[in-house]
ROSE-4610 file (N, C-alpha, C; in Angstrom, 1 decimal, always signed):
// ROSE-4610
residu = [X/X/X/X/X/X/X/X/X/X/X/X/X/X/X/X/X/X/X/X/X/X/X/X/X/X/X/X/X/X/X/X/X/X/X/X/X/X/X/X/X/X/X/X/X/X/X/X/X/X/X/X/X/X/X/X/X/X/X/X/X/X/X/X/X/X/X/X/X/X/X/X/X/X/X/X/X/X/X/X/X/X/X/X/X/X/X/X/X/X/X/X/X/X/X/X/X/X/X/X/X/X/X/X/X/X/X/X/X/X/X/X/X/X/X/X/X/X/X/X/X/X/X/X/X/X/X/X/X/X/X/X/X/X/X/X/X/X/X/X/X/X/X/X/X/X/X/X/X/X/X/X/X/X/X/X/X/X/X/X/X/X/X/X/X/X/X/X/X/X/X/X/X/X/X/X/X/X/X/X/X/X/X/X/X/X/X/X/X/X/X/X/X/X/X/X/X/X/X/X/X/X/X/X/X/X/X/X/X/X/X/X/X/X/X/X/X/X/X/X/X/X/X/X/X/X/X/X/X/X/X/X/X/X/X/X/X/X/X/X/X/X/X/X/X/X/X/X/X/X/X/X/X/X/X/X/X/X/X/X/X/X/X/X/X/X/X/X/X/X/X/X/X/X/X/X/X/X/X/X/X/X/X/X/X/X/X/X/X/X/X/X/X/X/X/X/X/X/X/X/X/X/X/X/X/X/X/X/X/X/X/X/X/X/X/X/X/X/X/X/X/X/X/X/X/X/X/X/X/X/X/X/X/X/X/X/X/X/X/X/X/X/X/X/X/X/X/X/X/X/X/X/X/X/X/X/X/X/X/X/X/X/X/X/X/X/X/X/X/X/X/X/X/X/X/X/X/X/X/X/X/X/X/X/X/X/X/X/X/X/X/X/X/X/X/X/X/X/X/X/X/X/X/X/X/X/X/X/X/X/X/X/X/X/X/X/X/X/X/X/X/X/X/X/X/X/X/X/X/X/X/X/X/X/X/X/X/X/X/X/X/X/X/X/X/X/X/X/X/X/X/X/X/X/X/X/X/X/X/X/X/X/X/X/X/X/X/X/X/X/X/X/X/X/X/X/X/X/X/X/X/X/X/X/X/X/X/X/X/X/X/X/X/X/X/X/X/X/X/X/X/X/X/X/X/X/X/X/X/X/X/X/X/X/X/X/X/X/X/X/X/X/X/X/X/X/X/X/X/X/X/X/X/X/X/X/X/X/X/X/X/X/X/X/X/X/X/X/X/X/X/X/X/X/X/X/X/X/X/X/X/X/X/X/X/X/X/X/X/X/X/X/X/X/X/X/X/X/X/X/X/X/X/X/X/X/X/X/X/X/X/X/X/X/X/X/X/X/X/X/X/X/X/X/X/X/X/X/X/X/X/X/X/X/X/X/X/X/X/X/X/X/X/X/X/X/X/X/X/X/X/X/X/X/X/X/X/X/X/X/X/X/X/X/X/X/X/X/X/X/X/X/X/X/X/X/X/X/X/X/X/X/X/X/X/X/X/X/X/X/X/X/X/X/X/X/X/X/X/X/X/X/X/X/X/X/X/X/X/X/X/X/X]
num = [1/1/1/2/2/2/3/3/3/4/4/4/5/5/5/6/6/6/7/7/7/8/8/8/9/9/9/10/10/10/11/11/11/12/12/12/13/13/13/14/14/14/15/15/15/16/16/16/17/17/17/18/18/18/19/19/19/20/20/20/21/21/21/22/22/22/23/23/23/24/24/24/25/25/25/26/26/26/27/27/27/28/28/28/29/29/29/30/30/30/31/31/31/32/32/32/33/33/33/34/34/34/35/35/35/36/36/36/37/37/37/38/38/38/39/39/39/40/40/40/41/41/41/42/42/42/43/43/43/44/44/44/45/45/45/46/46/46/47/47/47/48/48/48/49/49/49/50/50/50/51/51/51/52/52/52/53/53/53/54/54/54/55/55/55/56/56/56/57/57/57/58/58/58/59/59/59/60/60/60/61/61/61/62/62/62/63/63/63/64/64/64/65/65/65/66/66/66/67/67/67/68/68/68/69/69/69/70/70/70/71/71/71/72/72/72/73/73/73/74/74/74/75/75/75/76/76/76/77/77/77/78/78/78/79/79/79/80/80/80/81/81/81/82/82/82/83/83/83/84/84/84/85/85/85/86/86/86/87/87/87/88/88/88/89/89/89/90/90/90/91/91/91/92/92/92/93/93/93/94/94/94/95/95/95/96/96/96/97/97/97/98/98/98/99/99/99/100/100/100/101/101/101/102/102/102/103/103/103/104/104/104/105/105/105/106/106/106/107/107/107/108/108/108/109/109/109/110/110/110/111/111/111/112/112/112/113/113/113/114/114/114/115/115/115/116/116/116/117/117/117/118/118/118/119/119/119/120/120/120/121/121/121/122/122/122/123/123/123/124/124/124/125/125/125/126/126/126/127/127/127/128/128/128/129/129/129/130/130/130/131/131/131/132/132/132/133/133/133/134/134/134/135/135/135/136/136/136/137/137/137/138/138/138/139/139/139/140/140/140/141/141/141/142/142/142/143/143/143/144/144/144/145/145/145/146/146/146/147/147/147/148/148/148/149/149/149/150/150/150/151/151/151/152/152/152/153/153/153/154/154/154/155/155/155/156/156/156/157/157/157/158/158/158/159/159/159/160/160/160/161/161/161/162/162/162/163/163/163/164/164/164/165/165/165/166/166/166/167/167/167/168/168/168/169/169/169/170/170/170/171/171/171/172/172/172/173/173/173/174/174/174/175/175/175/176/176/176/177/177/177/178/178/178/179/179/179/180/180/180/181/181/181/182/182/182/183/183/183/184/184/184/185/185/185/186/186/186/187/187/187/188/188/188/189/189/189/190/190/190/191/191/191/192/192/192/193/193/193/194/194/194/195/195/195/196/196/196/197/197/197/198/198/198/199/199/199/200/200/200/201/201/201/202/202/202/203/203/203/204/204/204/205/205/205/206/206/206/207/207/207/208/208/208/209/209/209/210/210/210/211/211/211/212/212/212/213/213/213/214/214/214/215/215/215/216/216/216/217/217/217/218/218/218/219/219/219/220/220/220/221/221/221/222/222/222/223/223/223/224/224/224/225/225/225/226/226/226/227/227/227/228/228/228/229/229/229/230/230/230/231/231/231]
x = [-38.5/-39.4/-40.6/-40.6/-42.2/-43.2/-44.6/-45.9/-46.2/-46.0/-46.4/-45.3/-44.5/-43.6/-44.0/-44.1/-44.6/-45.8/-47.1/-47.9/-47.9/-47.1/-46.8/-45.8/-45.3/-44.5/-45.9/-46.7/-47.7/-48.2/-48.6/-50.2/-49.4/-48.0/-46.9/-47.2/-47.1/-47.1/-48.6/-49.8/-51.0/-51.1/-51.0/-51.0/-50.3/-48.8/-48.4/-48.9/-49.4/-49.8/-51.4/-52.5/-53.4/-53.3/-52.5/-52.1/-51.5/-50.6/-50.2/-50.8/-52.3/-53.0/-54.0/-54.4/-55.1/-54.6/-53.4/-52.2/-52.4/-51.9/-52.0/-53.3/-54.4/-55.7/-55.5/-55.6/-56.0/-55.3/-54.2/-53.0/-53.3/-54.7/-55.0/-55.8/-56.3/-57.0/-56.4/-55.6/-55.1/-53.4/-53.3/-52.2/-51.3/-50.2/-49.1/-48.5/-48.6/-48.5/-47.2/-46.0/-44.4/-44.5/-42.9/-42.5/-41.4/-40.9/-40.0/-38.9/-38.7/-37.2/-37.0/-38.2/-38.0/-38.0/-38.6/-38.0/-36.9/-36.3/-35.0/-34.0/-34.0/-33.2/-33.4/-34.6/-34.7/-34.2/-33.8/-33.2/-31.6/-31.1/-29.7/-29.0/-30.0/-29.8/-28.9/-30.2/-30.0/-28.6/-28.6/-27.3/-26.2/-25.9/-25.4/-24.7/-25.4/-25.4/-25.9/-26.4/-26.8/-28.2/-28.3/-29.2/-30.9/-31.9/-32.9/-33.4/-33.4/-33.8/-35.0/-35.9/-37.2/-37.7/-38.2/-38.1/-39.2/-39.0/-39.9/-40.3/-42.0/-42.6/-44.3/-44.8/-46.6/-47.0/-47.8/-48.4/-49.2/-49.3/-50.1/-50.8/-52.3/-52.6/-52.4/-52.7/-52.4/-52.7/-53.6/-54.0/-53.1/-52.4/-51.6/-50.2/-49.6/-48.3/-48.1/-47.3/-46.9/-47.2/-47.8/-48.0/-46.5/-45.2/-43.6/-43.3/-43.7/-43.2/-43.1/-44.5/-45.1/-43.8/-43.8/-43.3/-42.0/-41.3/-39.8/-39.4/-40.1/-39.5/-39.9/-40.7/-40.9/-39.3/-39.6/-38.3/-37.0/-37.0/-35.4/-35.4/-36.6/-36.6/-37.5/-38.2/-39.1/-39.7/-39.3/-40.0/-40.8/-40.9/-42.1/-42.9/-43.2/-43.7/-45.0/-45.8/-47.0/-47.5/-46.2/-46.4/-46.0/-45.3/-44.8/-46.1/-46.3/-47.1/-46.2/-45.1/-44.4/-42.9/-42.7/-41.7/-41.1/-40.3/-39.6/-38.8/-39.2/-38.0/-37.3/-37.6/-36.9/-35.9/-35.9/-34.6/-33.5/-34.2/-33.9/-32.6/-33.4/-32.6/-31.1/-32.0/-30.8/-29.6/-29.9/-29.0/-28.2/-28.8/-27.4/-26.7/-27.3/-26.5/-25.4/-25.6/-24.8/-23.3/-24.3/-23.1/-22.3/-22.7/-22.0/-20.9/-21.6/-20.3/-19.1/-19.2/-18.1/-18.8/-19.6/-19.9/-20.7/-20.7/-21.3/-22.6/-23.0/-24.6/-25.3/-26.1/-27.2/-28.3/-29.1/-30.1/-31.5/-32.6/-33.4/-34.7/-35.1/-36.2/-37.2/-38.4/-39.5/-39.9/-40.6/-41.4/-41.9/-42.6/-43.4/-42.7/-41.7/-40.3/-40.0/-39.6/-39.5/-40.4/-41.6/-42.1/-42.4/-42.6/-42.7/-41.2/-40.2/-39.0/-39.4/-39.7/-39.3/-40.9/-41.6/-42.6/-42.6/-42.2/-42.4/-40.9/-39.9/-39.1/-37.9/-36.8/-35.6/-34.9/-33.2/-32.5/-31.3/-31.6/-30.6/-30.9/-29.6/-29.4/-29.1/-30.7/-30.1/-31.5/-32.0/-33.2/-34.0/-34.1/-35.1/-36.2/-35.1/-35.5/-36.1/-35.6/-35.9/-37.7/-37.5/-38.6/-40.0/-39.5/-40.4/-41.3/-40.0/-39.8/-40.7/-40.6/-41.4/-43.2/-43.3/-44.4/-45.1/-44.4/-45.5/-45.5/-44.7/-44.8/-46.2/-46.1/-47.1/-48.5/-48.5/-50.2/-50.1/-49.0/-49.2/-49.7/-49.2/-49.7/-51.3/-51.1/-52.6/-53.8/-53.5/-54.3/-54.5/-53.5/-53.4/-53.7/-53.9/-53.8/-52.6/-52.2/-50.8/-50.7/-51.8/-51.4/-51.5/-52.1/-51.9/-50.5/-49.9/-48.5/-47.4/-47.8/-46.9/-47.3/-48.4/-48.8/-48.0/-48.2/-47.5/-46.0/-45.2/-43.9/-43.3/-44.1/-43.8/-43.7/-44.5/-45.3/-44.0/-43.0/-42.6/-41.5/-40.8/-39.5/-38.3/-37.2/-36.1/-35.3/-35.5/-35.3/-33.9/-33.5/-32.4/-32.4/-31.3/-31.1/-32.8/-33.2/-34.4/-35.9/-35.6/-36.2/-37.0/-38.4/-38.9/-40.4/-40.4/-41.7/-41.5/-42.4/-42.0/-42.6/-43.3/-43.4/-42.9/-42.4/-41.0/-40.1/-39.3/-38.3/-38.8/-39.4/-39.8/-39.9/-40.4/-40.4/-38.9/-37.9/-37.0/-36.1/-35.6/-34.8/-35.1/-36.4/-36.8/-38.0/-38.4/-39.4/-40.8/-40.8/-42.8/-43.0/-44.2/-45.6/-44.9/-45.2/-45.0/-45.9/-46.9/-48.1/-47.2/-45.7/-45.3/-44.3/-44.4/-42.3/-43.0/-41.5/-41.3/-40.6/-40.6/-40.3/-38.8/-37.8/-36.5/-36.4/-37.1/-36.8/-37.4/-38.4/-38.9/-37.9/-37.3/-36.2/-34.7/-34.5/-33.4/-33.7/-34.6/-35.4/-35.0/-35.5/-35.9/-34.5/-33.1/-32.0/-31.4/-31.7/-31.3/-31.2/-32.6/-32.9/-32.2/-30.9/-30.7/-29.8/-29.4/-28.6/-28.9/-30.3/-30.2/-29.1/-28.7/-28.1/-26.9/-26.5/-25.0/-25.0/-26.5/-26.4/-27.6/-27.6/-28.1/-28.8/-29.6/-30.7/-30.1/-29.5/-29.4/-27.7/-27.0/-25.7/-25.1/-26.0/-25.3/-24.2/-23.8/-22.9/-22.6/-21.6/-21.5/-22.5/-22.2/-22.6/-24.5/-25.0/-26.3/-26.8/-26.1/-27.0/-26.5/-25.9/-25.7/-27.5/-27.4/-28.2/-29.8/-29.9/-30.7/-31.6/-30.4/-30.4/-31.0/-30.2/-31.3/-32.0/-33.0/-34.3/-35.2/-34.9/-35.6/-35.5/-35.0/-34.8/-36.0/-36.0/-36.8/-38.1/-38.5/-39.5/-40.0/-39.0/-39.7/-39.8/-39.2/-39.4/-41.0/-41.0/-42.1/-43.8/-43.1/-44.8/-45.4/-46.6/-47.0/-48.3/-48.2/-49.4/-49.3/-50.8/-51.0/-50.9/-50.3/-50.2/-50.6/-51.2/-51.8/-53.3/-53.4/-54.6/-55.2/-56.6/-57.5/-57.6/-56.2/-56.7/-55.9]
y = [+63.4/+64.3/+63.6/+63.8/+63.1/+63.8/+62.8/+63.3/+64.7/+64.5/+65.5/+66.8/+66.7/+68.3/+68.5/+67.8/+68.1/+69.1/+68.5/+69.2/+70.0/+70.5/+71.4/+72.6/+72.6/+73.4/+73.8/+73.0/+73.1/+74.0/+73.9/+74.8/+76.3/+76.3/+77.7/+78.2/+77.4/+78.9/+78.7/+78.1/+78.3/+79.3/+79.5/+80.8/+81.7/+81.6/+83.2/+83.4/+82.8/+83.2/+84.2/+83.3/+83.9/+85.0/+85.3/+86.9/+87.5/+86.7/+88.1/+88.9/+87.8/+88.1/+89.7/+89.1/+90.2/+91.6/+91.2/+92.8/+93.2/+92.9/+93.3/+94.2/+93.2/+93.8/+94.8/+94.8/+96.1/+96.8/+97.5/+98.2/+98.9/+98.2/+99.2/+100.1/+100.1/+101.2/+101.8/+101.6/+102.1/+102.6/+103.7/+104.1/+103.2/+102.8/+102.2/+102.6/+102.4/+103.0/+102.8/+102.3/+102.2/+100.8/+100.9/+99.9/+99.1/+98.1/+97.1/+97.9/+98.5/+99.3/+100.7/+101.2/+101.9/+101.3/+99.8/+99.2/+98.9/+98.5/+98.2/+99.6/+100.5/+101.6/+101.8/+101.3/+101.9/+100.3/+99.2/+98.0/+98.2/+99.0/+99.1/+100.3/+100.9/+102.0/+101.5/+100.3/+99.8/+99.0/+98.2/+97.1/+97.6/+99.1/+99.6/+101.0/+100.3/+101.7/+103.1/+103.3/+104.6/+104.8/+106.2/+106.8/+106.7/+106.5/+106.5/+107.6/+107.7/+108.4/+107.9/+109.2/+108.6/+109.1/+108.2/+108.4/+109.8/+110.3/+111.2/+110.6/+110.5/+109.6/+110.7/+111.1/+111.6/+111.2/+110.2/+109.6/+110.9/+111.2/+112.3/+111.8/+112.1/+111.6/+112.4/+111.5/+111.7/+112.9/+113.8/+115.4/+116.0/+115.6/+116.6/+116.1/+115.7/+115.5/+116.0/+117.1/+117.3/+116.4/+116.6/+115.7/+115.1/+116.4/+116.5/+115.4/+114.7/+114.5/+112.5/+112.4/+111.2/+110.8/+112.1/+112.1/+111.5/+112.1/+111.9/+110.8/+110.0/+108.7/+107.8/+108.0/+106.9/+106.9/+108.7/+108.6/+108.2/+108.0/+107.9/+106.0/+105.7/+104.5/+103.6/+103.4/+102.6/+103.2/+103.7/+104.1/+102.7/+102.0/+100.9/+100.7/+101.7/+100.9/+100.9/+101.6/+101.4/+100.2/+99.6/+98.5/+96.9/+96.8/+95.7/+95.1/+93.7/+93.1/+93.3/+94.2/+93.5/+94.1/+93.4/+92.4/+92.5/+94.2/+94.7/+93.5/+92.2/+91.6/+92.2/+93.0/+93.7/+94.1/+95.0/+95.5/+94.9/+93.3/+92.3/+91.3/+91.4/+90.9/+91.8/+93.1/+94.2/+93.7/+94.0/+93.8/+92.4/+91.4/+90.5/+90.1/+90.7/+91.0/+92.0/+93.1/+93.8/+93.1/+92.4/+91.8/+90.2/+90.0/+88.9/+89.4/+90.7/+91.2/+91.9/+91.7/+92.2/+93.5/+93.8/+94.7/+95.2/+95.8/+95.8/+95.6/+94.2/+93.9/+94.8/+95.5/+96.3/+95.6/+96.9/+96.5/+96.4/+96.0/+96.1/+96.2/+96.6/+96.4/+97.2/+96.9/+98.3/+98.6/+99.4/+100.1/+99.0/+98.9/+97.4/+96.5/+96.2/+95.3/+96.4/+97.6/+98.3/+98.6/+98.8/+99.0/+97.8/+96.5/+95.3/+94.9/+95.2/+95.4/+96.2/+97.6/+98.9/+98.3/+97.9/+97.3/+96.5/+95.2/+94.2/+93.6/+94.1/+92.8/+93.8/+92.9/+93.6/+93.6/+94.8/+95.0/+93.9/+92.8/+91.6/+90.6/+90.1/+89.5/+87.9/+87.3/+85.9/+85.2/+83.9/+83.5/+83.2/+83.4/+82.9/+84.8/+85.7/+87.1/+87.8/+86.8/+87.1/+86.7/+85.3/+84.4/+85.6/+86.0/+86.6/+87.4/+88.6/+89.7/+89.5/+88.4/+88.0/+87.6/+87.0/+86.6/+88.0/+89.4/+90.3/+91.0/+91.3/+92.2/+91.4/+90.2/+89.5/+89.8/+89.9/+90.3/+92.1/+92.4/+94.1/+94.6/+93.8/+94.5/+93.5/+92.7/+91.9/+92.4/+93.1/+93.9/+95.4/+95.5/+97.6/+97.9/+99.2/+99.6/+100.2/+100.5/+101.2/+102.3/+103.4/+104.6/+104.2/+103.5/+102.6/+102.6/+101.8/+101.5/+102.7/+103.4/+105.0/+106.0/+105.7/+106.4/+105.8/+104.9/+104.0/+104.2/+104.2/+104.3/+105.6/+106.5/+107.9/+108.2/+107.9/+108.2/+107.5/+105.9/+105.2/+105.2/+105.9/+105.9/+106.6/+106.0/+106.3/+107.7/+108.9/+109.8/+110.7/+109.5/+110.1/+109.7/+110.0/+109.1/+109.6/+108.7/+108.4/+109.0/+109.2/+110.5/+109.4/+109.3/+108.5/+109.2/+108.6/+109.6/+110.9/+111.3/+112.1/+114.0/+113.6/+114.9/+115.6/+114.3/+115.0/+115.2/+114.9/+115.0/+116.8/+116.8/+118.0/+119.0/+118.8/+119.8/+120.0/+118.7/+118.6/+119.7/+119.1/+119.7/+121.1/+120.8/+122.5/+123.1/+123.1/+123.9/+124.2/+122.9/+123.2/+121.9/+121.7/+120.5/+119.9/+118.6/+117.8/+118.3/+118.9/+119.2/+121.0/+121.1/+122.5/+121.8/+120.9/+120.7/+120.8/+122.1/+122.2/+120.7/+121.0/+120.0/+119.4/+120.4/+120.7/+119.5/+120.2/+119.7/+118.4/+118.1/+116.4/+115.9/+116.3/+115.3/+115.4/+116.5/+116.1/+115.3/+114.9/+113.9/+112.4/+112.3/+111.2/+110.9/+111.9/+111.7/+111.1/+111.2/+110.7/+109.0/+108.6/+107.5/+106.5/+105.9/+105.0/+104.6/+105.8/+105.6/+106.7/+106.9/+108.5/+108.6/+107.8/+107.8/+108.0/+108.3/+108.8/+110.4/+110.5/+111.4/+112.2/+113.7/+114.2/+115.6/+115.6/+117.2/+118.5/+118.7/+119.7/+120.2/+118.6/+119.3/+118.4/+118.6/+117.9/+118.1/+116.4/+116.3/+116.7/+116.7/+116.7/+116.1/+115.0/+113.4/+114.0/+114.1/+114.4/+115.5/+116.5/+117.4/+117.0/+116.3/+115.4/+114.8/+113.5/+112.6/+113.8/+114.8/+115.2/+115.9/+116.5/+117.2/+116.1/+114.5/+114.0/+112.9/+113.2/+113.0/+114.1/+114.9/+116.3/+115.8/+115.8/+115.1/+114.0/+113.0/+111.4/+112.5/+112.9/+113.8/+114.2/+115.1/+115.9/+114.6/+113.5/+112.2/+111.9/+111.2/+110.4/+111.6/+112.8/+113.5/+113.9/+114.5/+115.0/+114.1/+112.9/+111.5/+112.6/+112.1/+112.6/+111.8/+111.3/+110.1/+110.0/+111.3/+111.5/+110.3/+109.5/+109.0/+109.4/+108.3/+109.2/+108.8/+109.0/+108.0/+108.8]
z = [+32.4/+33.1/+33.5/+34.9/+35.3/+35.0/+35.0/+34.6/+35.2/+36.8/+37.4/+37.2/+37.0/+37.0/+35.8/+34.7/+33.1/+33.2/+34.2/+34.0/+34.6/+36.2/+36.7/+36.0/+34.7/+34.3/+32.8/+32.6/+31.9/+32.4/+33.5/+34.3/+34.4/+34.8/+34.9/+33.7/+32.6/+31.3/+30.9/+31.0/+30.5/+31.8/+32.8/+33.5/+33.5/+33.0/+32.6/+31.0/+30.3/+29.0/+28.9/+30.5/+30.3/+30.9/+32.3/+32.7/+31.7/+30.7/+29.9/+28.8/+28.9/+27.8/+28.7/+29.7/+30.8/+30.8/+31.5/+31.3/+29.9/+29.1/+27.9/+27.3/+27.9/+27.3/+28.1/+29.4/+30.2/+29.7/+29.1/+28.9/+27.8/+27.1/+26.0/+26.4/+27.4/+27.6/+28.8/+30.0/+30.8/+30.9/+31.5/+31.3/+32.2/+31.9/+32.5/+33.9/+34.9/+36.4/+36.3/+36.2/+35.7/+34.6/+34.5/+33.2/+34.2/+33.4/+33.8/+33.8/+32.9/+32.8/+34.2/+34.4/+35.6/+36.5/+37.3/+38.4/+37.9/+37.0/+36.8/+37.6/+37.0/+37.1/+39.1/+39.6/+41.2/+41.6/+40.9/+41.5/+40.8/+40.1/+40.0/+40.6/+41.2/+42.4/+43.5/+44.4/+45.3/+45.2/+44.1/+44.1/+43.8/+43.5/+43.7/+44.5/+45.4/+47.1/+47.1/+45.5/+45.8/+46.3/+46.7/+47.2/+46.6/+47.1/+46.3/+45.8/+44.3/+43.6/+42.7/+43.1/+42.1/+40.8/+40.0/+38.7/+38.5/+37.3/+36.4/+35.8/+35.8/+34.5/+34.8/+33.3/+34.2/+32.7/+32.5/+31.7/+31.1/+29.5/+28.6/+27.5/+28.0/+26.3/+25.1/+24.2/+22.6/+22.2/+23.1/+22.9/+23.1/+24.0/+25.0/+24.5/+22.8/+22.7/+21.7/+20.8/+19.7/+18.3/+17.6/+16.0/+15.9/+16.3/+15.9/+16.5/+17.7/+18.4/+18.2/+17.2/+16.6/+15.1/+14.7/+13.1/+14.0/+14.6/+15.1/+15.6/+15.8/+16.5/+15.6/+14.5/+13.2/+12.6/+12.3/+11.5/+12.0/+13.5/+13.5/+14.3/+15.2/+15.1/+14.3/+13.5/+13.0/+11.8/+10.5/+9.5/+8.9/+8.8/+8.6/+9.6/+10.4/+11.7/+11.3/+10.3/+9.8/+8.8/+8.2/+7.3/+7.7/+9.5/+9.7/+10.7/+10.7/+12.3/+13.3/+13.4/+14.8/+14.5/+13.8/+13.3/+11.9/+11.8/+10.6/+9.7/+9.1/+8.4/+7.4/+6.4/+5.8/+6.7/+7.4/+8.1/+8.8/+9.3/+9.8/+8.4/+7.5/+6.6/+6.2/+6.2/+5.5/+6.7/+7.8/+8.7/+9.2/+8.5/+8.5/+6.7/+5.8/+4.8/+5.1/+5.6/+6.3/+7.1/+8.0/+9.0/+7.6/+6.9/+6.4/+5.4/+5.2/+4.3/+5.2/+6.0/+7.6/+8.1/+7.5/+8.5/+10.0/+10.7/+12.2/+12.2/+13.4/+13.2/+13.6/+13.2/+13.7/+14.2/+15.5/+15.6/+15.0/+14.9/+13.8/+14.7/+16.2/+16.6/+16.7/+16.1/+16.1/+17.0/+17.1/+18.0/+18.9/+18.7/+19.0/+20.0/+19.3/+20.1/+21.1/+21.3/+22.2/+23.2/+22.8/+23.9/+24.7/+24.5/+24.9/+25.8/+25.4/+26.4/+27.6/+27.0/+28.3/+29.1/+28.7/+29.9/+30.1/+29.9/+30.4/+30.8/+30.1/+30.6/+30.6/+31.5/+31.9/+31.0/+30.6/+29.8/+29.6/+29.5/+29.3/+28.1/+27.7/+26.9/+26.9/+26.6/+26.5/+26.0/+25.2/+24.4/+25.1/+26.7/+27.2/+27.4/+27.2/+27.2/+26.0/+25.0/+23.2/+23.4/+23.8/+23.6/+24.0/+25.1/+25.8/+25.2/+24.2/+23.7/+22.5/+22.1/+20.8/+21.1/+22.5/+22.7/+23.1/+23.9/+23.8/+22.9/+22.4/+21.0/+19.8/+20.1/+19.4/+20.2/+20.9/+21.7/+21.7/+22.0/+22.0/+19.9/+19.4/+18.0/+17.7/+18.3/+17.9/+19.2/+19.9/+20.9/+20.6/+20.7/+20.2/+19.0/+18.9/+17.6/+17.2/+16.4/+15.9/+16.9/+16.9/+17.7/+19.2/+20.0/+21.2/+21.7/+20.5/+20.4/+20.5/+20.1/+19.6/+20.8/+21.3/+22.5/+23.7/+23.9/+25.0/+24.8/+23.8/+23.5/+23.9/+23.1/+23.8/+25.3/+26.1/+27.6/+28.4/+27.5/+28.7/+28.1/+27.1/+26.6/+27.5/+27.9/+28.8/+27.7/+28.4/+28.1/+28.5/+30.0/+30.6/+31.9/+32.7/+33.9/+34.9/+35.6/+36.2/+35.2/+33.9/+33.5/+32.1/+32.1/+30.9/+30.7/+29.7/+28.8/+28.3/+27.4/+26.2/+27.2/+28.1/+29.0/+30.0/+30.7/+31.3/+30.7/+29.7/+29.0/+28.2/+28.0/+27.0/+28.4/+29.4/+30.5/+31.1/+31.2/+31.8/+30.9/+29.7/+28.4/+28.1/+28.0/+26.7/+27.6/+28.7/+30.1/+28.9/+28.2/+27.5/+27.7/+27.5/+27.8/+26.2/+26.4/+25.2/+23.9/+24.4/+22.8/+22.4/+23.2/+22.8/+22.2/+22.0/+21.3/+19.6/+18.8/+18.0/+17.4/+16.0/+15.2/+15.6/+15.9/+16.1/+17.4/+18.3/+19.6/+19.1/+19.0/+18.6/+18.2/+17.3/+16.6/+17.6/+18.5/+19.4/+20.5/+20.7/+21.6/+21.3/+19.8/+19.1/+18.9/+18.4/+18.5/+19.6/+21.0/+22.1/+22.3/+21.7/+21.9/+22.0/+20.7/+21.3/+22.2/+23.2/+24.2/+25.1/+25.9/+26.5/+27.9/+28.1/+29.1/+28.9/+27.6/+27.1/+26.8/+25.5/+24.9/+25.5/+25.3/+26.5/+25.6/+25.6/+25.1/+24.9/+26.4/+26.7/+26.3/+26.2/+26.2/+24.8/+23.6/+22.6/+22.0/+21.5/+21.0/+19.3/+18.7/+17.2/+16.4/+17.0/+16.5/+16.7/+17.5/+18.2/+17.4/+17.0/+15.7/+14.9/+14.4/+13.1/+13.0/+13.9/+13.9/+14.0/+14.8/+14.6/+13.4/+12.5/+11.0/+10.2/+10.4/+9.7/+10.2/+11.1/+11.4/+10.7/+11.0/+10.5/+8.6/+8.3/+7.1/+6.3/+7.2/+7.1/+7.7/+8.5/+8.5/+7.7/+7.2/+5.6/+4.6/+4.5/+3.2/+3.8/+5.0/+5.4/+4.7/+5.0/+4.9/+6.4/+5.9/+7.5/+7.5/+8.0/+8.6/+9.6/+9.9/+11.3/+12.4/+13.1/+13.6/+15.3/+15.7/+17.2/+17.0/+18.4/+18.2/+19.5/+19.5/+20.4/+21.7/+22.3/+23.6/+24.5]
């Protein structure tokens, strides 16, 4: 590799590093105008001939969201998400002892890891996408505060086809403001999650008040933290 493309590929990431530090910062105090995963969804429209359809998203602060609605998505994605930097390795571990004894690898990614996906980077798989995944999750917990994080997650989580954040979903599903969702509804929300685009609110499945009974469950273990913050 020559001198000059060396430092030309040098100067590329000392300037995507210091933009991603910029974004980042600004992001803790400003609301998110879209995420990666919603141009995604209006670029897999296009590439595949359909019609434009535009997304549901109305950014809500931490006043204006259910306490339920905080408790519900610890419990059913991230119950350490108070005690990890980022980066659950416990669960990480549990899950390839899991897979070594033959069983199915699970996912293990926190909050953190999620929201750093659904905003910043597209839904594909391969280590130049990991790499990424690691470097903002590492500035989003070393910038944010915990409830930053949990705010942002809520407001930009894919809730259903064109349909993200925790206030349209709550208006879409159950016709109340997110600071109206019962415990019940929080946790059929939070049940959606890891696939909303299968599993659906309004028309659940078995499986889906299963999953929902026990969230409501890890709810009642975790305690009532109050986990709304002030932004």
């Amino acid at each position: 590799m020559g001198v000059r493309l060396r430092n030309v590929l040098l100067y590329l990431l000392l300037t995507f590093m210091a933009s991603s530090i910029v974004l980042v910062t600004l992001l803790r105090w400003l609301p998110p105008p879209t995420s990666a995963f919603m141009l995604y969804r209006h670029a897999q429209d296009l590439a595949e001939g359909r019609l434009f359809k535009s997304i549901r998203y109305h950014w809500v602060s931490s006043k204006k969201i259910s306490p339920h609605a905080y408790s519900a998505v610890i419990a059913a994605e991230d119950q350490r998400f108070f005690e990890h930097s980022g980066f659950d390795l416990h669960s990480i571990q549990s899950s390839i002892n899991v897979y070594m004894d033959g069983g199915r690898l699970r996912g293990a990614s926190t909050i953190s890891q999620q929201v750093a996906k659904n905003l910043f980077l597209m839904p594909s798989k391969n280590f130049l996408r990991k790499g990424l995944e690691v470097w903002f999750t590492l500035l989003i917990e070393g910038l944010w505060s915990k409830e930053r994080i949990l705010l942002v997650y809520l407001n930009i989580a894919e809730f259903g086809d064109h349909l993200f954040g925790i206030e349209a979903a709550s208006q879409r599903y159950f016709g109340v403001s997110a600071k109206q969702l019962s415990r019940s509804q929080a946790a059929m929300l939070a049940a959606t999650l890891p696939n909303p685009l299968r599993f659906r609110a309004t028309q659940p499945s078995r499986y889906l008040f299963r999953r929902q009974l026990w969230i409501l469950r890890q709810m009642q273990n975790l305690g009532s933290r109050k986990y709304s913050a002030n932004n």
